[in-house]
Every structure is written in C-alpha cells, then in structure tokens.
PyMOL Python script that loads the backbone (N, CA, C, O; Angstrom):
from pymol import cmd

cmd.read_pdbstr("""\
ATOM      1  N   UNK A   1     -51.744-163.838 -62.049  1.00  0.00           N
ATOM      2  CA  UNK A   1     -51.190-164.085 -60.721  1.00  0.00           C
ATOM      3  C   UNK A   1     -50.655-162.760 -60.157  1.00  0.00           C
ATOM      4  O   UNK A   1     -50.065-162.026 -60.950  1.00  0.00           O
ATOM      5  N   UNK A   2     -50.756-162.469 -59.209  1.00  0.00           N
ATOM      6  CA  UNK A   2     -50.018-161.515 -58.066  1.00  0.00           C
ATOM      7  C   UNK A   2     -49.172-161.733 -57.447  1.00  0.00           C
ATOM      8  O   UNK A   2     -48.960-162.945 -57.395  1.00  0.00           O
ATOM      9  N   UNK A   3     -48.166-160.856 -56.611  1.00  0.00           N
ATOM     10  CA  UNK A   3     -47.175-161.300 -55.932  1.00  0.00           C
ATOM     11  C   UNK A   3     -48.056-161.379 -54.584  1.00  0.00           C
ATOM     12  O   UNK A   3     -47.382-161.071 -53.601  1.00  0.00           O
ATOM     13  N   UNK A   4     -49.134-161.650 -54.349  1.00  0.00           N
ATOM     14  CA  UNK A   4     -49.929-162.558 -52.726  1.00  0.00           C
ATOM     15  C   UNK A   4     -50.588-163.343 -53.286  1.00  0.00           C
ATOM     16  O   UNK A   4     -51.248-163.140 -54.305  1.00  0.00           O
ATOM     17  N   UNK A   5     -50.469-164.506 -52.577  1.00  0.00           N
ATOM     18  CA  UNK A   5     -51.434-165.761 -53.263  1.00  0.00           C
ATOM     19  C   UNK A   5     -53.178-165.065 -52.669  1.00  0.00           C
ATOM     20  O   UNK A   5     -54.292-165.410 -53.063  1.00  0.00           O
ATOM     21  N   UNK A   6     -52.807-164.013 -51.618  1.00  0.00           N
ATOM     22  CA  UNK A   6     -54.138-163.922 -51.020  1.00  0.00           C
ATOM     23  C   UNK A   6     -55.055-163.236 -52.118  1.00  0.00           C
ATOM     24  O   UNK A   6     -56.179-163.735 -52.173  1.00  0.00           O
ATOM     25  N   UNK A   7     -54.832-162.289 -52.925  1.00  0.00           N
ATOM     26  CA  UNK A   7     -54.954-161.603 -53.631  1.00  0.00           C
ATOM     27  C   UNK A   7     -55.529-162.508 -55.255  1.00  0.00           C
ATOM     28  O   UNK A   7     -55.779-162.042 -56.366  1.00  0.00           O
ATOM     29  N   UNK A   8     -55.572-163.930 -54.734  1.00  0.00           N
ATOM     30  CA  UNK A   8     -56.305-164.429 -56.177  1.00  0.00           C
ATOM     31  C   UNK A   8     -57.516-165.048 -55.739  1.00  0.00           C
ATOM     32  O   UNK A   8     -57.923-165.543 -54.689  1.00  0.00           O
ATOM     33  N   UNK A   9     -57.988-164.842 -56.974  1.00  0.00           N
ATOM     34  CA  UNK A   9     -59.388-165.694 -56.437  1.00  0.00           C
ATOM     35  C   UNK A   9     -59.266-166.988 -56.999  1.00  0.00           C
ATOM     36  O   UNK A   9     -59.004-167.330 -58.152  1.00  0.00           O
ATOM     37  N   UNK A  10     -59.593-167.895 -55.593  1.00  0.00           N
ATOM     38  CA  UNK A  10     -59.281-169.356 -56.072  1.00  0.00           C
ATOM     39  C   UNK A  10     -60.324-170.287 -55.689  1.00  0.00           C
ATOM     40  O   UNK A  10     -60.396-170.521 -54.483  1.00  0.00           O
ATOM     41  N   UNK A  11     -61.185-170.896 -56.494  1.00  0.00           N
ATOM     42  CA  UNK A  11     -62.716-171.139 -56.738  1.00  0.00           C
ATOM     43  C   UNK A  11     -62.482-172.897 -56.641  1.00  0.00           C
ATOM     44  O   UNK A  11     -62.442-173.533 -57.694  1.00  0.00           O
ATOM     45  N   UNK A  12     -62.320-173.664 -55.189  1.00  0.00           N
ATOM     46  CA  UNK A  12     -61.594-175.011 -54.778  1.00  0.00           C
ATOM     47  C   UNK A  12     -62.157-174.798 -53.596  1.00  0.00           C
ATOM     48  O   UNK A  12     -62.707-173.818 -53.093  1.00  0.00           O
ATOM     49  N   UNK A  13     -61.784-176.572 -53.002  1.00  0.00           N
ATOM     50  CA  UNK A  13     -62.437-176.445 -51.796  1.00  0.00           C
ATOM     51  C   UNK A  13     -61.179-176.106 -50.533  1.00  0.00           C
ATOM     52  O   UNK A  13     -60.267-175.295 -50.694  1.00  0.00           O
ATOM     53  N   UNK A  14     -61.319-176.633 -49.743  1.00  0.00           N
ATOM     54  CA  UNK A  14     -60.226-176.084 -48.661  1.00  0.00           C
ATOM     55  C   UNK A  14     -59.366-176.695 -48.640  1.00  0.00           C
ATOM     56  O   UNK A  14     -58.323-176.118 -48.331  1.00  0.00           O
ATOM     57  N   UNK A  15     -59.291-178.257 -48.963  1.00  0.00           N
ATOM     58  CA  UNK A  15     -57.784-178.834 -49.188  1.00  0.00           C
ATOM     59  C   UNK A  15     -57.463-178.467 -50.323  1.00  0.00           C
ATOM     60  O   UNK A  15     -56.349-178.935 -50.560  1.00  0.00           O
ATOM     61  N   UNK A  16     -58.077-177.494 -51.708  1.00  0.00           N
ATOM     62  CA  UNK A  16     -56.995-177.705 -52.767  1.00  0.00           C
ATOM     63  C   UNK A  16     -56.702-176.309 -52.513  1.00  0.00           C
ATOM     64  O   UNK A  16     -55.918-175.846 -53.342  1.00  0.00           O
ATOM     65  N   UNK A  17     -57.140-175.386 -51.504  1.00  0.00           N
ATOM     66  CA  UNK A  17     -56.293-174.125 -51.356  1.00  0.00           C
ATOM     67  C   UNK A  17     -54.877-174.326 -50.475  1.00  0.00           C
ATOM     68  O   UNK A  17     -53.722-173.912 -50.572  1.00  0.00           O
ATOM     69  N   UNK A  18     -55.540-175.098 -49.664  1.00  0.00           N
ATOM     70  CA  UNK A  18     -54.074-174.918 -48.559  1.00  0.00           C
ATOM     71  C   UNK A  18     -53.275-175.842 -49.674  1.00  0.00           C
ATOM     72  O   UNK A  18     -52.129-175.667 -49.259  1.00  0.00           O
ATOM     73  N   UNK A  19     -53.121-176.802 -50.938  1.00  0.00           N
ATOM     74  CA  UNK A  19     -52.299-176.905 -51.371  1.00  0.00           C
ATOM     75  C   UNK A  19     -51.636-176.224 -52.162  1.00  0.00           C
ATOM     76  O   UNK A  19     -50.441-176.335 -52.439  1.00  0.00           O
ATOM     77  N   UNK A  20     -52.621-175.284 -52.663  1.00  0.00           N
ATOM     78  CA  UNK A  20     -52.396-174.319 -53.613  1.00  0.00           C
ATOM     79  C   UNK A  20     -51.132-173.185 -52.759  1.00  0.00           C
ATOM     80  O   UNK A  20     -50.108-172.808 -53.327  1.00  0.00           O
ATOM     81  N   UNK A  21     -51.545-172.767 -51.203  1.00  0.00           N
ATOM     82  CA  UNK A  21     -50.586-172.313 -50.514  1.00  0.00           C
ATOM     83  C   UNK A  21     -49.323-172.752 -50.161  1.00  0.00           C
ATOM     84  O   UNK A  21     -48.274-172.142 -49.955  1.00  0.00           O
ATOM     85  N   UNK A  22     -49.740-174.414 -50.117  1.00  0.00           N
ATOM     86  CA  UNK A  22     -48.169-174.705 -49.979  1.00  0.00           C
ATOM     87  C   UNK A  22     -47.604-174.445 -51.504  1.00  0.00           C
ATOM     88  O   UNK A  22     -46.819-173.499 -51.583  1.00  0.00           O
ATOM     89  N   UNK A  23     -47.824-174.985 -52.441  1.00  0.00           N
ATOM     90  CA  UNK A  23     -47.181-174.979 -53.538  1.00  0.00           C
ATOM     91  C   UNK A  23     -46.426-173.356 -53.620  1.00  0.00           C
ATOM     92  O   UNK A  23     -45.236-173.053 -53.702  1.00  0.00           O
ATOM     93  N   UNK A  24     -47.466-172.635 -53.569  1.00  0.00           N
ATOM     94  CA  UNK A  24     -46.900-170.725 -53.897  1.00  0.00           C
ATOM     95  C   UNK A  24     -45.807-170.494 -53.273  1.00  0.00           C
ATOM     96  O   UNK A  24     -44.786-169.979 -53.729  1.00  0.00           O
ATOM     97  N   UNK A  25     -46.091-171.031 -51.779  1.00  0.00           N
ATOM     98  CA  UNK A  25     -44.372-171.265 -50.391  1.00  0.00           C
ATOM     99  C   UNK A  25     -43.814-171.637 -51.079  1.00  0.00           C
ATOM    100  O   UNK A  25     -42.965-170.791 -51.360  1.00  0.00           O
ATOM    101  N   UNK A  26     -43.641-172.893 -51.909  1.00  0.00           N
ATOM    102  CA  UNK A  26     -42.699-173.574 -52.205  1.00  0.00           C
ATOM    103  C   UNK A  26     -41.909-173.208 -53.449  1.00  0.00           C
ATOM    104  O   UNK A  26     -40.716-173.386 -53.696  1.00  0.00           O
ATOM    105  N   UNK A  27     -43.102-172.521 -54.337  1.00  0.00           N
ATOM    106  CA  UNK A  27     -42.068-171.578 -55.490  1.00  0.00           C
ATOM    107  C   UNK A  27     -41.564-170.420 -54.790  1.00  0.00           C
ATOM    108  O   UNK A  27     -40.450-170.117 -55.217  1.00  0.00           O
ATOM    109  N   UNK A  28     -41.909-169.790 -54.026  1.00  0.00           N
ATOM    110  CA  UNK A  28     -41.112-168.245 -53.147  1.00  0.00           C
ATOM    111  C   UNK A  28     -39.812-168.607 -52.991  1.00  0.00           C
ATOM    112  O   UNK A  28     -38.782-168.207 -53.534  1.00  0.00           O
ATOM    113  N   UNK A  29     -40.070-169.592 -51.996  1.00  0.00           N
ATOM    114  CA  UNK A  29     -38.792-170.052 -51.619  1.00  0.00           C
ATOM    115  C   UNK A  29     -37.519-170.778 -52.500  1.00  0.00           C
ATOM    116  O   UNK A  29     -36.297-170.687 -52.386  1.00  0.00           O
ATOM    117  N   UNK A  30     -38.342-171.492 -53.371  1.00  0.00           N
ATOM    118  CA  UNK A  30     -36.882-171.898 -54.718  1.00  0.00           C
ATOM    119  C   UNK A  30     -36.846-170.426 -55.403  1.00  0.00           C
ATOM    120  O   UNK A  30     -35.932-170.357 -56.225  1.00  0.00           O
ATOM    121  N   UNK A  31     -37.542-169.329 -55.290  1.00  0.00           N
ATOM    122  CA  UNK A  31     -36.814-168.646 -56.052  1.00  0.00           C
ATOM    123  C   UNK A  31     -36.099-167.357 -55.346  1.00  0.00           C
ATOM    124  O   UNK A  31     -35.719-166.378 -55.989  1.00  0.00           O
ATOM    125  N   UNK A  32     -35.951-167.520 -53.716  1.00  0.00           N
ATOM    126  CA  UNK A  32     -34.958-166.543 -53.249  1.00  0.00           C
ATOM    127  C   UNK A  32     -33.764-167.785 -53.332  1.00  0.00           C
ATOM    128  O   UNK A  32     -32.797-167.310 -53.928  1.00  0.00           O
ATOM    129  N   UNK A  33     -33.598-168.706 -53.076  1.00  0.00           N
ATOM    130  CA  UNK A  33     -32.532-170.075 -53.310  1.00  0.00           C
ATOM    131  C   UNK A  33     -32.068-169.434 -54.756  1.00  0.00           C
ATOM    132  O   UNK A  33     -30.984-168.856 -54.680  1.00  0.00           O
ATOM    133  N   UNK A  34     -32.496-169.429 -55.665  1.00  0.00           N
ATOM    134  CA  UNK A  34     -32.415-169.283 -57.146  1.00  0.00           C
ATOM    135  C   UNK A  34     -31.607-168.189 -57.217  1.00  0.00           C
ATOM    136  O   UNK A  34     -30.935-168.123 -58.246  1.00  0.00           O
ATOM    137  N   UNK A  35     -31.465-167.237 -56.356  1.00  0.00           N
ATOM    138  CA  UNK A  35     -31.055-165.944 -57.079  1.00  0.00           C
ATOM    139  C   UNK A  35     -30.085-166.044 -55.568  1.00  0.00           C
ATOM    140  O   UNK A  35     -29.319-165.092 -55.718  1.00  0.00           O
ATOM    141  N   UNK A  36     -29.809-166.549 -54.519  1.00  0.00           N
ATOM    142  CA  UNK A  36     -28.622-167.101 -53.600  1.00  0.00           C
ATOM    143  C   UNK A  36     -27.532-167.839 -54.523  1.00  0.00           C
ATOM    144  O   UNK A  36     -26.337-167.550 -54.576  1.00  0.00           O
ATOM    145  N   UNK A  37     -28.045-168.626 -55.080  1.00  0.00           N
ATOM    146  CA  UNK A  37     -27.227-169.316 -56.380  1.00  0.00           C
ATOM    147  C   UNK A  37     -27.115-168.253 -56.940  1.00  0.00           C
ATOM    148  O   UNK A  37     -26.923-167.351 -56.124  1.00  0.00           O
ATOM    149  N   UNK A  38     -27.153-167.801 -58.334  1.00  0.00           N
ATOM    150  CA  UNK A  38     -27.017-166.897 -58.959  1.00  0.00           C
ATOM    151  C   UNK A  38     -25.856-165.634 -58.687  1.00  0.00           C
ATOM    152  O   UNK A  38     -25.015-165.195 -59.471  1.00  0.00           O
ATOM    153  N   UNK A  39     -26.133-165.260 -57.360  1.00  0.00           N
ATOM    154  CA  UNK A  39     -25.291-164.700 -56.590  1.00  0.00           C
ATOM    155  C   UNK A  39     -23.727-165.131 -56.314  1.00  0.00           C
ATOM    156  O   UNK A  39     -22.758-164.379 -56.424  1.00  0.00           O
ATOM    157  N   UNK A  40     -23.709-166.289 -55.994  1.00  0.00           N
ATOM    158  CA  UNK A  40     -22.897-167.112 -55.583  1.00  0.00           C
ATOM    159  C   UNK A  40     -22.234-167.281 -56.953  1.00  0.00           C
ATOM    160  O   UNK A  40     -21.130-166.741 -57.024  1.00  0.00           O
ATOM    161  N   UNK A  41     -22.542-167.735 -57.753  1.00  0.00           N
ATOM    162  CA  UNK A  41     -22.037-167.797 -59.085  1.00  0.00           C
ATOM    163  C   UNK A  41     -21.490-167.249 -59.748  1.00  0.00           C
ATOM    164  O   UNK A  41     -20.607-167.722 -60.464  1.00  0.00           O
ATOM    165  N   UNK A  42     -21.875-165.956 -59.717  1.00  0.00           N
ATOM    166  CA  UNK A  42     -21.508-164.677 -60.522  1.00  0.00           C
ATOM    167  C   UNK A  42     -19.720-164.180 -59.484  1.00  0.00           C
ATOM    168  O   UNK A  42     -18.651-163.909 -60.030  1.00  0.00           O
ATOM    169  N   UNK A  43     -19.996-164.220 -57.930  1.00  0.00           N
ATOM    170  CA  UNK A  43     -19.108-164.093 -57.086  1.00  0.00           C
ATOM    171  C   UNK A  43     -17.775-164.884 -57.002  1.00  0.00           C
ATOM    172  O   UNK A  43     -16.635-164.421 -57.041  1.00  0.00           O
ATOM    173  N   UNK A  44     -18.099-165.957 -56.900  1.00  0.00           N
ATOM    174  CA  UNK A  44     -17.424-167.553 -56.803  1.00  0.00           C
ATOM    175  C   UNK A  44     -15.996-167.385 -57.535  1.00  0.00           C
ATOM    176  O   UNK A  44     -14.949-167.688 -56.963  1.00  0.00           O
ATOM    177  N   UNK A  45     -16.027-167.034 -58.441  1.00  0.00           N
ATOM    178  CA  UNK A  45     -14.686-167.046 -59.261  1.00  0.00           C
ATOM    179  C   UNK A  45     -13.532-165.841 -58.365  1.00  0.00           C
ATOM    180  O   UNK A  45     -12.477-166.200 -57.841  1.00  0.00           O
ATOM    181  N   UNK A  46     -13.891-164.861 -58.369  1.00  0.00           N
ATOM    182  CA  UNK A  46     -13.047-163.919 -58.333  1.00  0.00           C
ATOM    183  C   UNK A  46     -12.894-163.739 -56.468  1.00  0.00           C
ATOM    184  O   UNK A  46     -11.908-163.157 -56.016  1.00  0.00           O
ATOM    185  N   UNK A  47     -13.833-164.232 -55.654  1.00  0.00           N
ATOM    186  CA  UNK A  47     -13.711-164.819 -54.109  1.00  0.00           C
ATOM    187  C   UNK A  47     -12.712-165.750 -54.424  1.00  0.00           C
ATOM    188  O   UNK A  47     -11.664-165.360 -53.910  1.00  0.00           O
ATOM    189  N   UNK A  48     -12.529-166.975 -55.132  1.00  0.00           N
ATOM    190  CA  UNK A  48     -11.541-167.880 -55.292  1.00  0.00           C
ATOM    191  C   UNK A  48     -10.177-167.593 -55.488  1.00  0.00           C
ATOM    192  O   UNK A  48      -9.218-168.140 -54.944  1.00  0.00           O
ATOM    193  N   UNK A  49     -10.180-166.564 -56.427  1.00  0.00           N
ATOM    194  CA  UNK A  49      -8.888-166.160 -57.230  1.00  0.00           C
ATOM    195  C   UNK A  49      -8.201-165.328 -55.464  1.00  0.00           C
ATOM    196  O   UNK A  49      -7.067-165.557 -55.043  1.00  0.00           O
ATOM    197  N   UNK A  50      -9.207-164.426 -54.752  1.00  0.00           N
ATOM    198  CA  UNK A  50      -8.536-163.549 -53.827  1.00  0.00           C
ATOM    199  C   UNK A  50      -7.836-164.692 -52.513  1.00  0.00           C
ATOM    200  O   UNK A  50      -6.675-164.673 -52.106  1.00  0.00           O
ATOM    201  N   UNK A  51      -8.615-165.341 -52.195  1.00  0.00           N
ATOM    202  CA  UNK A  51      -8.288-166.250 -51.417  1.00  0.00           C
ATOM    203  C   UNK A  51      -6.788-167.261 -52.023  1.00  0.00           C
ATOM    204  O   UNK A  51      -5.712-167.362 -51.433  1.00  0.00           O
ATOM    205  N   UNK A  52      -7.118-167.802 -53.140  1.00  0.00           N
ATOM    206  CA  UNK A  52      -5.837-168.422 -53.584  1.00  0.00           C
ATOM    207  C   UNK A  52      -4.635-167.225 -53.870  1.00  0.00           C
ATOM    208  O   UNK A  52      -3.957-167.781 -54.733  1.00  0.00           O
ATOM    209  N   UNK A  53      -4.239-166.389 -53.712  1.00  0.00           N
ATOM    210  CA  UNK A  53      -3.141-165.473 -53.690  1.00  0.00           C
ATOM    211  C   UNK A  53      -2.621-164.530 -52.491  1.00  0.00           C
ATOM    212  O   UNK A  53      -1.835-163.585 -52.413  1.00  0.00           O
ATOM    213  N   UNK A  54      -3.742-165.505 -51.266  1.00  0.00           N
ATOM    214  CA  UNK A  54      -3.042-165.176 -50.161  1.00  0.00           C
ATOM    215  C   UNK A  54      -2.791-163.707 -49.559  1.00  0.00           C
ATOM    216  O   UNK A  54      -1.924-163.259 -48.808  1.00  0.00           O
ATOM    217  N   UNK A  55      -3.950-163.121 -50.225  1.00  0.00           N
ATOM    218  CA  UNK A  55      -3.764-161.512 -49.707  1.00  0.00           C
ATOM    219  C   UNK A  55      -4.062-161.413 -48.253  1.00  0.00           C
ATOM    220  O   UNK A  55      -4.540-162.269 -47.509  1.00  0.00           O
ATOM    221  N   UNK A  56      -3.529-159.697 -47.895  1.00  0.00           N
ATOM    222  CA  UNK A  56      -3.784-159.311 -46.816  1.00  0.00           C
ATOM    223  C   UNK A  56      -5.331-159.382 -46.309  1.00  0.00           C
ATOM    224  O   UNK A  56      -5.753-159.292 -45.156  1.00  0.00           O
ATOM    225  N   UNK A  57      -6.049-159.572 -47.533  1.00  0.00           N
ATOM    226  CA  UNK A  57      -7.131-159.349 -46.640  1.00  0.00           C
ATOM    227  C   UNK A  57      -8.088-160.874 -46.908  1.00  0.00           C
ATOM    228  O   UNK A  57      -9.276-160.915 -47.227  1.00  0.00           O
ATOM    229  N   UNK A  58      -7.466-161.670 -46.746  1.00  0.00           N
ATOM    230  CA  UNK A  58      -7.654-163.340 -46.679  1.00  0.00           C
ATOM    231  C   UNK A  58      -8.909-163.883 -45.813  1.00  0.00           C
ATOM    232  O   UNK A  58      -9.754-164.654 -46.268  1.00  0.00           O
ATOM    233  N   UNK A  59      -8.903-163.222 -44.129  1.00  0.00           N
ATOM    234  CA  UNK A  59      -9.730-163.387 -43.526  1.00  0.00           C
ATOM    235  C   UNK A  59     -10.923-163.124 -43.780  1.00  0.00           C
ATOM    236  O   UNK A  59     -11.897-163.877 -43.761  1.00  0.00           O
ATOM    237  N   UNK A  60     -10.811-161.356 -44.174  1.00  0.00           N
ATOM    238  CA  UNK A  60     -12.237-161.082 -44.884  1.00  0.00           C
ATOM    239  C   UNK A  60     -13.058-161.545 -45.749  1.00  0.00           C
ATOM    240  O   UNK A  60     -14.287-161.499 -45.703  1.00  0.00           O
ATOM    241  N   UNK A  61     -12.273-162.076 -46.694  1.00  0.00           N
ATOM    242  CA  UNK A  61     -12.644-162.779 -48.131  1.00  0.00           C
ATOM    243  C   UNK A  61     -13.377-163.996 -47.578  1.00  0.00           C
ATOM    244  O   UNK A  61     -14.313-164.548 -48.157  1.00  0.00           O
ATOM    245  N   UNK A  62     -12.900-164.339 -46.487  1.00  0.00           N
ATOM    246  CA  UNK A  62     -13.358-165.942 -46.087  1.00  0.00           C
ATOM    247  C   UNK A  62     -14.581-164.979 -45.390  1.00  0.00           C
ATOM    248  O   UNK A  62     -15.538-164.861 -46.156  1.00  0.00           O
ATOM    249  N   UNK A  63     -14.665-164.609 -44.715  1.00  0.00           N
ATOM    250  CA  UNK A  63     -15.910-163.851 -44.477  1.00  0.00           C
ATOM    251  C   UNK A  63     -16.931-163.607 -45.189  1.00  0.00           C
ATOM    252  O   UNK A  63     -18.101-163.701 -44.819  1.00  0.00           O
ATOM    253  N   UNK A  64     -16.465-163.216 -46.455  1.00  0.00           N
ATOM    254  CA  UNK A  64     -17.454-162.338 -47.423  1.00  0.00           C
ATOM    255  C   UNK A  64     -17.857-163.440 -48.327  1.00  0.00           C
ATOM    256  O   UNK A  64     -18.668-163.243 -49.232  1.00  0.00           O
ATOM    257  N   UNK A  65     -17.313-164.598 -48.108  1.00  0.00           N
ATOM    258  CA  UNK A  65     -17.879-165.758 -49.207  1.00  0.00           C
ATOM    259  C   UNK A  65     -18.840-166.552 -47.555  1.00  0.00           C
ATOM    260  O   UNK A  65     -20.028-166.808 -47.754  1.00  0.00           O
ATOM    261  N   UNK A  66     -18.584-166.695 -46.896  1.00  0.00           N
ATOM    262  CA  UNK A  66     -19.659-167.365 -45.658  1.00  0.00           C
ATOM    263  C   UNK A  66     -20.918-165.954 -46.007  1.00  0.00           C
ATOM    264  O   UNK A  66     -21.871-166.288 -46.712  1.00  0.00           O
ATOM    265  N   UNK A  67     -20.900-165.308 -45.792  1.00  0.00           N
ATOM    266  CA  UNK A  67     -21.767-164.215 -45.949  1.00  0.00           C
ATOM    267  C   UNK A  67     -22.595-164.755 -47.325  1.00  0.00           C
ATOM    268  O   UNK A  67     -23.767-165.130 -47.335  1.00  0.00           O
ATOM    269  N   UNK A  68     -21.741-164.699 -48.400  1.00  0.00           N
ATOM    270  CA  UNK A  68     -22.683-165.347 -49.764  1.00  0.00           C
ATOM    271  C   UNK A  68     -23.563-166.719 -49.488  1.00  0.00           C
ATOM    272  O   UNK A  68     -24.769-166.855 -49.693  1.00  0.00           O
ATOM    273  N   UNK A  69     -22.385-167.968 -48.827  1.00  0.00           N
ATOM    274  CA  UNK A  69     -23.180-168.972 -48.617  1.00  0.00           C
ATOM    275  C   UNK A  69     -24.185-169.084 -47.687  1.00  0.00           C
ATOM    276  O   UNK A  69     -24.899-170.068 -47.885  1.00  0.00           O
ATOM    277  N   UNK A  70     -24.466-168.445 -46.789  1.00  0.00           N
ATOM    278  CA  UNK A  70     -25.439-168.734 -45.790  1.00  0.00           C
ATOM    279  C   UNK A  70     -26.200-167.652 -45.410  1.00  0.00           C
ATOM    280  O   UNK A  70     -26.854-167.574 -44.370  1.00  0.00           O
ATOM    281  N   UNK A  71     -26.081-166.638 -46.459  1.00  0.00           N
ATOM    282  CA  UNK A  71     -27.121-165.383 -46.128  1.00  0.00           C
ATOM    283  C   UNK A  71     -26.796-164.552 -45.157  1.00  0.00           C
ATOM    284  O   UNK A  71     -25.606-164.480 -44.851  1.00  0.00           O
ATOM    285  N   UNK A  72     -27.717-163.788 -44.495  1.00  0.00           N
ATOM    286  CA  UNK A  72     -27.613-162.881 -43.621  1.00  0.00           C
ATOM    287  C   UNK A  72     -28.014-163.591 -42.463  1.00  0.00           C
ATOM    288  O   UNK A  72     -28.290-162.846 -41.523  1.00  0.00           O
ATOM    289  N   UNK A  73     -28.164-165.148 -42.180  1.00  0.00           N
ATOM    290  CA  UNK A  73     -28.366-165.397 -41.680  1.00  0.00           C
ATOM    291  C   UNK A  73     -27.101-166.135 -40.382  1.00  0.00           C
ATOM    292  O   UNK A  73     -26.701-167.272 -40.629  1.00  0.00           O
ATOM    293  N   UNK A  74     -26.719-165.633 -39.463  1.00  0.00           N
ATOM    294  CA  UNK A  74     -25.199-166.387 -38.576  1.00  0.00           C
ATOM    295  C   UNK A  74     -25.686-167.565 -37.906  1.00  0.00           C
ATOM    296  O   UNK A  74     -24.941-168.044 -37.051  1.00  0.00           O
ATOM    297  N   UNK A  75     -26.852-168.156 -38.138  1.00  0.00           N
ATOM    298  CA  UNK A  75     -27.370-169.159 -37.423  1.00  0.00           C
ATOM    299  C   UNK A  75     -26.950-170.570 -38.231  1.00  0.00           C
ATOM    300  O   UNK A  75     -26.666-171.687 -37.798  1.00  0.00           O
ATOM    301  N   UNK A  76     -27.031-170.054 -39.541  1.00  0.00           N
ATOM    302  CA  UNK A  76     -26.349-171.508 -40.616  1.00  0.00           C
ATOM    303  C   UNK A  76     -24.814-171.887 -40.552  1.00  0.00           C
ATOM    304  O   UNK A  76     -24.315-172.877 -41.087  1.00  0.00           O
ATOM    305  N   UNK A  77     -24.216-171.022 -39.878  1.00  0.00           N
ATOM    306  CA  UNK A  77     -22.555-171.271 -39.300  1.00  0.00           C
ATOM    307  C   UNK A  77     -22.610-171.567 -38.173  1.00  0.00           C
ATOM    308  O   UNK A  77     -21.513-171.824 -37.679  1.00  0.00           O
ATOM    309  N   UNK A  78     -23.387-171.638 -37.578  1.00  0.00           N
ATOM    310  CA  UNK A  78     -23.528-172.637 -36.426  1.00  0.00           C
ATOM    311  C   UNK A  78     -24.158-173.528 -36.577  1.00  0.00           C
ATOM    312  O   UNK A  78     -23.960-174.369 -35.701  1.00  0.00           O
ATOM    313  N   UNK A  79     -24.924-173.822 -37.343  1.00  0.00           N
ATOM    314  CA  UNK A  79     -25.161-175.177 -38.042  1.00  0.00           C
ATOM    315  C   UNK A  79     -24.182-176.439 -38.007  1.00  0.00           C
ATOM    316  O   UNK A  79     -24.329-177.591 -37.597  1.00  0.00           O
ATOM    317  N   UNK A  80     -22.737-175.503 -38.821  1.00  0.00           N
ATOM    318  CA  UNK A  80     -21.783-176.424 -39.541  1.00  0.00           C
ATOM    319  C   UNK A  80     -20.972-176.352 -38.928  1.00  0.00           C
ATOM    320  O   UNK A  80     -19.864-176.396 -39.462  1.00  0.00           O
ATOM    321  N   UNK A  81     -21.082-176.183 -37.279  1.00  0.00           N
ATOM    322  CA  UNK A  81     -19.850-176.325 -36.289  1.00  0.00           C
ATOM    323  C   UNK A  81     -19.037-175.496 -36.250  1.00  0.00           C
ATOM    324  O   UNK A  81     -17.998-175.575 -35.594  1.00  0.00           O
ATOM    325  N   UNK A  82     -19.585-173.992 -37.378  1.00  0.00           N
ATOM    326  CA  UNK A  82     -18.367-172.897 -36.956  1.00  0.00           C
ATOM    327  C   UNK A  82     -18.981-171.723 -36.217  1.00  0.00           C
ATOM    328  O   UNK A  82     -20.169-171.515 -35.970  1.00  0.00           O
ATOM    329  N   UNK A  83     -17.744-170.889 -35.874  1.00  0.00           N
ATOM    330  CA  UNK A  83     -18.258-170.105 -35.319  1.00  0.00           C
ATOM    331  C   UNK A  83     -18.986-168.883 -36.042  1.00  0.00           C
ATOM    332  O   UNK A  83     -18.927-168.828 -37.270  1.00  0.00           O
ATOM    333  N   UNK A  84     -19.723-167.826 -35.272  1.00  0.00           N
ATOM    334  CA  UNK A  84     -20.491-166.500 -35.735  1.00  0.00           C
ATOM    335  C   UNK A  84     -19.756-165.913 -36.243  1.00  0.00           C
ATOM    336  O   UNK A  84     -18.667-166.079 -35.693  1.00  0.00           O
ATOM    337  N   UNK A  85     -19.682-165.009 -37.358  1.00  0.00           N
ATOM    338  CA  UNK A  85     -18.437-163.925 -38.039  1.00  0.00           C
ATOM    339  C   UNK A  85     -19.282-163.012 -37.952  1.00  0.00           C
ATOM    340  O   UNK A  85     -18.997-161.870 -38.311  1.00  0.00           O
TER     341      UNK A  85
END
""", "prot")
cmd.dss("prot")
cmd.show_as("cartoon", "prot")
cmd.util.cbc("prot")
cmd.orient("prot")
C-alpha cells in the first residue's frame, strides 16, 4: 500500500473501486481523529490541573484546550453556540 490510494493498482470493477475509495477516506480520516485523541490525552491532565488552580492565565488555558478539542478549525465553536477565539 502507498500513502495514495491512486498509486495502487486495483484489478475490480468500478463499484468495488469507488468502495475501495471510500473505505481508504474512511481510514485517513479515523486516523487524523486518532492522533486528535492522542493529543488530547497526553494534554488533558496538566490543561486540567492549570485551569483548576485558577491562574492568571485561566482564559488562555481555556483557549488552548478549545484549540486541542476542535482543531484549527473556529468553525466547530460555532457549532456549539460559542463564540470564535
């Protein structure tokens, strides 16, 4: 296998490629999720600990953990009824 599905030769007819394409989408994508988790995980504790002790820099922290949960993306905080950071 390669990192392009285009790049294999796949000897099927045309519905078992385009499933074969969805399937490849569908592992890509659980595995940037996979390592968002991972991320989050490794982070999670010590984001918790800063936030529960009420530091000066409280806001940020709440920042920098929205940043972990929803990517680089500011469109998933508006999703959930909050605002853009």
């Amino acid at each position: 296998m390669t990192n392009s599905p285009g790049l294999c030769v796949f000897d099927g007819t045309p519905g078992d490629r385009l499933r074969f394409l969805s399937l490849w989408n569908d592992a890509e994508l659980t595995q940037v999720d996979l390592k968002l988790l991972t991320s989050l995980q490794k982070q999670l504790p010590k984001l918790c600990t800063d936030l529960e002790s009420h530091t000066a820099h409280r806001a940020s922290k709440f920042r920098e953990l929205y940043g972990l949960v929803c990517g680089s993306s500011p469109v998933a905080l508006k999703d959930f009824g909050g605002s853009v950071v």
